[in-house]
N, C-alpha and C positions, 0 to 999 in steps of 0.2 A: 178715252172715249171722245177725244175731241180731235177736230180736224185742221191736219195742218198737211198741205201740200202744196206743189208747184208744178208748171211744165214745163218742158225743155227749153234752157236757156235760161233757166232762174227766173222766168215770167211763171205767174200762179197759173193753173190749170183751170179753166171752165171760168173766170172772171174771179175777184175777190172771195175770199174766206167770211160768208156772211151767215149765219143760221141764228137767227134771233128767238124763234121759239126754241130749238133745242136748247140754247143759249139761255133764256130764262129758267126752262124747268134743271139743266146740270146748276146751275148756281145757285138752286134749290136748295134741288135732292145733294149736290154733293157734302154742303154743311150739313144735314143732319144726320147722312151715312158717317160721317167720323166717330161720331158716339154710338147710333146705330149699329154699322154694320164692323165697330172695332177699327176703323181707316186712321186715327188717328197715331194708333199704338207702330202699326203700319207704315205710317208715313216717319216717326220716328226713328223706326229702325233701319227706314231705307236711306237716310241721312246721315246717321250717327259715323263720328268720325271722319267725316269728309272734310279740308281744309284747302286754301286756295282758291285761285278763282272757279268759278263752277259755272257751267250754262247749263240751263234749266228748259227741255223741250217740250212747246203745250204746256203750261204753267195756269191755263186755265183760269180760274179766279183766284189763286195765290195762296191756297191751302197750305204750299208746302213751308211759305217764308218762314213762318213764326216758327218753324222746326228745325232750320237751319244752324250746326253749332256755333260757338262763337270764333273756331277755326276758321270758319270759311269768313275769307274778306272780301268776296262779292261776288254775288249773283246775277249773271244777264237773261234773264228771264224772257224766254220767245214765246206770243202768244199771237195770231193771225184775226182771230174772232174780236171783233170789233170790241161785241157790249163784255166777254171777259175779260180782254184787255183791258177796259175801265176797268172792271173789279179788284183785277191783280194790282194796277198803279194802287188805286185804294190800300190794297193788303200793306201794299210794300212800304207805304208810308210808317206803319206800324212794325215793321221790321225791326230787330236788334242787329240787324248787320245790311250794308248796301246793297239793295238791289235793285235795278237797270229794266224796267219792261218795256221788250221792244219789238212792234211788229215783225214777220218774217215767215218765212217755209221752211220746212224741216227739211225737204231736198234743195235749198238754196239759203242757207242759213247766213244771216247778214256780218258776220265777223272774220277774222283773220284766223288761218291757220296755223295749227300751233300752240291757242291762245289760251286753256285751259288746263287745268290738271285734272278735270273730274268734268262727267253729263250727267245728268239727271232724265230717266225715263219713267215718266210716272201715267201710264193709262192714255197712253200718245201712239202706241204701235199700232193699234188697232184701227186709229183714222186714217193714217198718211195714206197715199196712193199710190207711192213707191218708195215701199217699204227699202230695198236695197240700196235705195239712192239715199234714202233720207238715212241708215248707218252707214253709209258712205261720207255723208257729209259731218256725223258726228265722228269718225273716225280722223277725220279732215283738221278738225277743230280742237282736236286734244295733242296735249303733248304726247312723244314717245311712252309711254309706260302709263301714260294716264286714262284713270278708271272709270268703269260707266255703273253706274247704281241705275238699278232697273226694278219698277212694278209694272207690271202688266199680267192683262188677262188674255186666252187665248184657248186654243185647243181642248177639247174633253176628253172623259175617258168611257169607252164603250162604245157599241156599235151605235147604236137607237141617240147618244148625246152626240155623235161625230154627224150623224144624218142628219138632224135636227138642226144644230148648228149651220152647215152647211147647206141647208135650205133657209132658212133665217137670211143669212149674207149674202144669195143669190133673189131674194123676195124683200122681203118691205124693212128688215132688220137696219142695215144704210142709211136709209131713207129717214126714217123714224130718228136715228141715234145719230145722224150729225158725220155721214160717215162712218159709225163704228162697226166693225165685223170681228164675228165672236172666234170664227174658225180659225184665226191666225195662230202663228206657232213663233211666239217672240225668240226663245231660247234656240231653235234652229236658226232663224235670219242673223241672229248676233255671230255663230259661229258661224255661219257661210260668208258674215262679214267681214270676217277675217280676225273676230276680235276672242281672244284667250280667256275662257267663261271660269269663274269662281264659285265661289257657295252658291248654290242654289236653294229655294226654300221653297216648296209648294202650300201652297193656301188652297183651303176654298173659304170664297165670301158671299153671303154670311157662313160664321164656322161651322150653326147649327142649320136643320133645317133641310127642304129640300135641295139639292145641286141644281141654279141654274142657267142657262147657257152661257151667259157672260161670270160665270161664278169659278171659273177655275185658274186661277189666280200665282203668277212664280216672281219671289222678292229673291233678287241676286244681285251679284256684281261681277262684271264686266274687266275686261281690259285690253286698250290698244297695244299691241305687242311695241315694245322697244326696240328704237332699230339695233342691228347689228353692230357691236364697236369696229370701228374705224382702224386699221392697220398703219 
């Protein structure tokens, strides 16, 4: 739900990454949804097993550090929003393993190609402004064969939640959320991205209760295909 983007030429879109009220109430509401809304359990399993270096997109206020396993030997953590970015340095002090928080946009991502075995997408698809550019640039970023661990929330199901939805992200739903739009279809962009989809897991969050529009929820993993061996 947080927004990370850029314009053409790796210059940011529309001036700096700044939304200080949404910025207050996510660093909120997101520590008490762990317990609340079960994100915690969640964010563990979108981790588990990952090892090597990892960059982390929209890392927010740094929820995810303290889940990281002791596999992983470090994390570069890209976050644009000023007052999260403090939060996340905060977090990461408290880390069991290295991690790097470093301004940046998700379609202009400030590292070398190549440079990871593993991405991290945790509740980031739904802000960027281009979507294709920005898994273009994670694709950019990872090794051959290396894997993308992905939460996000996006698309519904039925007519009356698809409408809904989709009046939301053309009306004040953006506005309100920092960028975030409920109608996105994360698991189509990934594959049109080129990238080779694995487990998928649908969620809804909360599990009980009404469905709603930001509630439908897919925990997967990802991968950039490996190139071709060499003759």
């Amino acid at each position: 739900m947080r927004l990370l983007s850029a314009g053409s030429g790796g210059k940011v879109a529309h001036g700096p990454v700044h939304h200080p009220v949404f910025a207050r109430y996510y660093a909120r509401f997101s520590v008490g949804a762990e317990s609340r809304l079960g994100l915690a359990d969640v964010r563990t399993r979108l981790l588990a097993g990952l090892s090597g270096r990892v960059i982390e997109i929209g890392a927010g206020n740094g929820l995810n550090f303290g889940r990281y396993p002791g596999t992983v030997s470090e994390v570069v953590a890209i976050e644009p929003e000023p007052l999260l970015r403090q939060l996340a340095v905060e977090s990461a002090v408290h880390a069991q393993i290295p991690v790097d928080v470093v301004p940046g946009a998700a379609e202009a991502l400030p590292v070398k190609s190549e440079a990871f075995d593993a991405a991290v997408l945790s509740l980031v698809l739904c802000s960027v402004r281009d979507v294709s550019r920005a898994l273009s640039e994670v694709r950019r970023v990872l090794k051959p064969g290396g894997q993308v661990r992905f939460f996000e929330h996006g698309r519904g199901r039925g007519r009356v939640m698809t409408l809904t939805q989709r009046t939301l992200d053309r009306t004040v739903w953006p506005a309100l959320a920092g960028g975030c739009h409920v109608a996105r279809d994360p698991v189509a962009a990934l594959r049109d991205a080129g990238f080779e989809l694995g487990p998928l897991r649908r969620l809804l969050v909360p599990e009980k209760g009404p469905a709603l529009p930001m509630s439908y929820c897919t925990l997967g993993t990802a991968w950039r295909p490996a190139e071709p061996a060499r003759r």
